[in-house]
C-alpha positions in Angstrom: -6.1 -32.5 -2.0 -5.3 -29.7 -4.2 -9.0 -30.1 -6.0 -10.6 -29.8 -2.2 -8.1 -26.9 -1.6 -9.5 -24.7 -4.8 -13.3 -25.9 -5.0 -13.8 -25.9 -1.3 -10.8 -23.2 0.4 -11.0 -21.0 -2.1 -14.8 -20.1 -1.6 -14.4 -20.1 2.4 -11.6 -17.8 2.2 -13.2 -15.6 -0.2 -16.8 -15.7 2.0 -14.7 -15.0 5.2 -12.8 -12.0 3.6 -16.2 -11.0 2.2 -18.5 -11.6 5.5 -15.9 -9.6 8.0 -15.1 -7.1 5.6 -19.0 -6.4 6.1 -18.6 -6.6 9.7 -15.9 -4.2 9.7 -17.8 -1.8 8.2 -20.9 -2.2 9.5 -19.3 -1.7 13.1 -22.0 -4.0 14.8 -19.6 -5.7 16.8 -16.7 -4.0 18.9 -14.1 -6.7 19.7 -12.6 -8.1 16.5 -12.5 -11.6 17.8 -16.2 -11.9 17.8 -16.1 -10.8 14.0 -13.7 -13.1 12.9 -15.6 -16.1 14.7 -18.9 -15.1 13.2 -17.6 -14.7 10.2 -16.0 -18.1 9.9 -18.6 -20.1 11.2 -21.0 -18.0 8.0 -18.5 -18.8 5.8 -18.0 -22.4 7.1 -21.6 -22.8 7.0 -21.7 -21.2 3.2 -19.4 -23.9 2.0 -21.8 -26.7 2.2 -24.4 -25.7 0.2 -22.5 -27.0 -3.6 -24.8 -24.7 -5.9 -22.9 -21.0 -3.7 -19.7 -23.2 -4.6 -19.8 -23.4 -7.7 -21.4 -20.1 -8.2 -18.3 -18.7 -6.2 -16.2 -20.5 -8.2 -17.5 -19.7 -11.9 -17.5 -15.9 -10.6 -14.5 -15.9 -9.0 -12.0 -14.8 -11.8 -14.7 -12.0 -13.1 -14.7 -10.6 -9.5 -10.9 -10.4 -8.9 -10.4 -8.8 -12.3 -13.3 -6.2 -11.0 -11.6 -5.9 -8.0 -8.2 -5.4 -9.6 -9.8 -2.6 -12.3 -11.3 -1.0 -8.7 -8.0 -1.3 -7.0 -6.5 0.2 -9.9 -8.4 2.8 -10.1 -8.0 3.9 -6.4 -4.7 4.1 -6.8 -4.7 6.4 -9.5 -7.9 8.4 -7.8 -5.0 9.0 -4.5 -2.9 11.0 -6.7 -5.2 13.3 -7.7 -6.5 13.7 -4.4 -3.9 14.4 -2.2 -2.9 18.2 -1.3 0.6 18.3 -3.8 -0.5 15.9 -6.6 2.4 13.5 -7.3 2.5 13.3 -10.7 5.2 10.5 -10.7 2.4 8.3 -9.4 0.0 9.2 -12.1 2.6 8.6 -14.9 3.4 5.1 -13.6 -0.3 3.9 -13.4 -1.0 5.5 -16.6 2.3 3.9 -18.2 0.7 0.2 -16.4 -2.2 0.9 -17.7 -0.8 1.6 -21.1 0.8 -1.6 -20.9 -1.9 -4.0 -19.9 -3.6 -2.4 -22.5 -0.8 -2.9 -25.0 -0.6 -6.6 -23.6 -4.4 -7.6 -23.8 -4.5 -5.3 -26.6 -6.2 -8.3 -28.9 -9.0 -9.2 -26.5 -10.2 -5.7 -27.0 -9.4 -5.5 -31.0 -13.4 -6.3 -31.4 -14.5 -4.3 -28.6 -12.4 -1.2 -30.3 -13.5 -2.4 -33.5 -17.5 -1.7 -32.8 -16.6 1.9 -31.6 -16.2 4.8 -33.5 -12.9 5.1 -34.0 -11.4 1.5 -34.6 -8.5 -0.7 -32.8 -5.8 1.3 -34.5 -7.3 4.6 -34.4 -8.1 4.2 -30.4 -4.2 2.7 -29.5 -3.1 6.0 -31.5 -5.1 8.0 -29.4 -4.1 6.3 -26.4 -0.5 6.6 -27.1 -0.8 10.2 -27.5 -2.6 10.5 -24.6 0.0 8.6 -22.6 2.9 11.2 -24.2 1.1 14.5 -23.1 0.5 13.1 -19.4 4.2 12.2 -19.5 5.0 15.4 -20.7 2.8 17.2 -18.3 3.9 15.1 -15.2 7.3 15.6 -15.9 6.6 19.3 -16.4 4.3 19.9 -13.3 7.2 17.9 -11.6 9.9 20.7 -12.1 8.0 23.8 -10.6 
Protein backbone atom coordinates (compact mmCIF):
# COMPACT_ATOMS: atom_id res chain seq x y z
CA UNK A 1 0.00 0.00 0.00
CA UNK A 2 2.58 2.35 0.94
CA UNK A 3 4.77 1.37 -2.42
CA UNK A 4 1.37 2.33 -4.58
CA UNK A 5 1.06 5.47 -2.33
CA UNK A 6 4.85 6.86 -3.32
CA UNK A 7 5.27 5.33 -7.01
CA UNK A 8 1.78 6.08 -7.98
CA UNK A 9 0.31 9.29 -5.42
CA UNK A 10 3.20 10.92 -5.32
CA UNK A 11 3.42 11.58 -9.22
CA UNK A 12 -0.47 12.43 -9.38
CA UNK A 13 -0.11 14.84 -6.66
CA UNK A 14 2.90 16.40 -8.03
CA UNK A 15 1.16 16.51 -11.85
CA UNK A 16 -1.99 18.02 -10.32
CA UNK A 17 -0.12 20.69 -8.33
CA UNK A 18 1.92 21.21 -11.54
CA UNK A 19 -1.11 21.08 -14.20
CA UNK A 20 -3.39 23.71 -12.16
CA UNK A 21 -0.63 25.70 -11.10
CA UNK A 22 -0.47 26.29 -15.08
CA UNK A 23 -4.03 26.88 -15.13
CA UNK A 24 -3.86 29.38 -12.62
CA UNK A 25 -1.69 31.28 -14.33
CA UNK A 26 -2.57 30.94 -17.62
CA UNK A 27 -6.19 32.33 -16.55
CA UNK A 28 -7.95 30.23 -19.38
CA UNK A 29 -10.59 29.16 -17.21
CA UNK A 30 -12.67 31.44 -14.78
CA UNK A 31 -14.33 29.19 -12.15
CA UNK A 32 -11.72 27.25 -10.16
CA UNK A 33 -13.74 24.06 -10.10
CA UNK A 34 -13.36 23.57 -13.74
CA UNK A 35 -9.42 23.86 -13.12
CA UNK A 36 -9.23 21.49 -10.53
CA UNK A 37 -11.39 18.83 -12.50
CA UNK A 38 -9.26 19.28 -15.67
CA UNK A 39 -6.44 19.16 -13.95
CA UNK A 40 -7.10 15.88 -12.15
CA UNK A 41 -8.38 13.94 -14.85
CA UNK A 42 -4.59 15.25 -16.77
CA UNK A 43 -2.94 14.13 -14.01
CA UNK A 44 -5.03 10.95 -13.54
CA UNK A 45 -4.54 10.25 -17.05
CA UNK A 46 -0.52 11.02 -16.71
CA UNK A 47 -0.20 8.33 -14.12
CA UNK A 48 -0.68 5.48 -16.36
CA UNK A 49 1.81 5.85 -18.66
CA UNK A 50 4.94 3.92 -16.25
CA UNK A 51 7.93 5.50 -18.23
CA UNK A 52 6.43 9.70 -16.84
CA UNK A 53 6.30 7.58 -13.47
CA UNK A 54 9.33 6.75 -13.08
CA UNK A 55 10.74 9.78 -14.76
CA UNK A 56 8.69 11.70 -12.07
CA UNK A 57 9.95 9.72 -9.54
CA UNK A 58 13.84 9.70 -10.39
CA UNK A 59 13.38 13.64 -10.71
CA UNK A 60 11.45 14.21 -8.02
CA UNK A 61 14.09 14.90 -5.17
CA UNK A 62 16.33 17.12 -7.78
CA UNK A 63 13.09 19.27 -8.31
CA UNK A 64 12.09 19.79 -4.64
CA UNK A 65 15.68 20.68 -3.77
CA UNK A 66 15.34 23.34 -6.94
CA UNK A 67 12.26 24.38 -5.69
CA UNK A 68 13.52 24.76 -2.09
CA UNK A 69 16.86 26.81 -3.38
CA UNK A 70 13.95 29.05 -5.49
CA UNK A 71 11.85 29.29 -2.49
CA UNK A 72 14.72 30.32 -0.60
CA UNK A 73 15.75 32.68 -2.60
CA UNK A 74 12.40 34.49 -2.80
CA UNK A 75 12.36 34.82 0.54
CA UNK A 76 15.49 36.48 0.82
CA UNK A 77 14.72 38.57 -2.71
CA UNK A 78 11.22 40.09 -0.29
CA UNK A 79 13.55 41.69 2.06
CA UNK A 80 15.33 43.56 -0.24
CA UNK A 81 12.37 44.58 -1.96
CA UNK A 82 10.03 45.94 0.25
CA UNK A 83 9.89 49.91 0.94
CA UNK A 84 11.82 49.76 4.69
CA UNK A 85 14.16 46.71 4.17
CA UNK A 86 13.96 44.44 7.27
CA UNK A 87 17.13 43.52 7.78
CA UNK A 88 16.19 41.04 10.58
CA UNK A 89 14.86 38.88 7.75
CA UNK A 90 17.94 39.02 5.74
CA UNK A 91 20.20 38.06 8.73
CA UNK A 92 18.07 34.96 9.52
CA UNK A 93 18.15 33.60 5.85
CA UNK A 94 21.62 34.50 5.56
CA UNK A 95 22.39 32.80 9.12
CA UNK A 96 20.10 29.46 7.42
CA UNK A 97 21.85 29.61 4.69
CA UNK A 98 25.14 29.68 6.64
CA UNK A 99 24.07 26.80 8.26
CA UNK A 100 22.90 24.44 5.60
CA UNK A 101 26.01 25.29 4.20
CA UNK A 102 27.96 24.55 7.31
CA UNK A 103 25.72 21.22 7.51
CA UNK A 104 26.21 19.93 3.80
CA UNK A 105 29.44 21.55 4.07
CA UNK A 106 31.27 18.10 2.81
CA UNK A 107 29.10 17.52 -0.28
CA UNK A 108 30.48 20.69 -1.52
CA UNK A 109 34.30 20.11 -0.22
CA UNK A 110 35.06 18.95 -4.04
CA UNK A 111 32.99 21.41 -5.62
CA UNK A 112 34.98 24.24 -3.39
CA UNK A 113 37.98 22.32 -3.93
CA UNK A 114 38.00 22.88 -8.08
CA UNK A 115 37.47 26.74 -7.52
CA UNK A 116 39.82 29.12 -6.98
CA UNK A 117 39.96 29.59 -3.64
CA UNK A 118 39.61 26.03 -1.89
CA UNK A 119 37.04 24.52 0.77
CA UNK A 120 38.65 26.26 3.60
CA UNK A 121 39.51 29.40 1.95
CA UNK A 122 35.65 29.78 0.63
CA UNK A 123 33.94 28.77 4.40
CA UNK A 124 36.40 31.68 5.65
CA UNK A 125 35.10 33.94 3.32
CA UNK A 126 31.70 33.01 3.92
CA UNK A 127 31.95 33.42 7.50
CA UNK A 128 33.19 36.78 7.13
CA UNK A 129 30.69 37.55 4.99
CA UNK A 130 27.95 36.31 7.33
CA UNK A 131 29.66 38.70 10.32
CA UNK A 132 29.56 41.99 8.25
CA UNK A 133 25.84 41.37 7.15
CA UNK A 134 25.22 40.71 10.87
CA UNK A 135 26.91 43.71 11.66
CA UNK A 136 25.28 45.84 9.08
CA UNK A 137 21.71 44.51 9.78
CA UNK A 138 22.08 45.02 13.29
CA UNK A 139 23.43 48.55 12.42
CA UNK A 140 20.83 49.53 9.71
CA UNK A 141 18.43 48.22 12.45
CA UNK A 142 19.14 50.96 15.07
CA UNK A 143 18.63 54.14 12.77
Amino acid sequence: MAIELYTIGVPFFFLLAIIYGALEMAGVFKHKGVKIILATAIAAISVTNSALVEGINFYLPYTAGFFIVVFFLRFIQKGFKSEKHDWTLIAIAAGLALLIFVQQGEAFRTLLDRGPLGYDNMIILIAIVFILLMAWASYKKEK
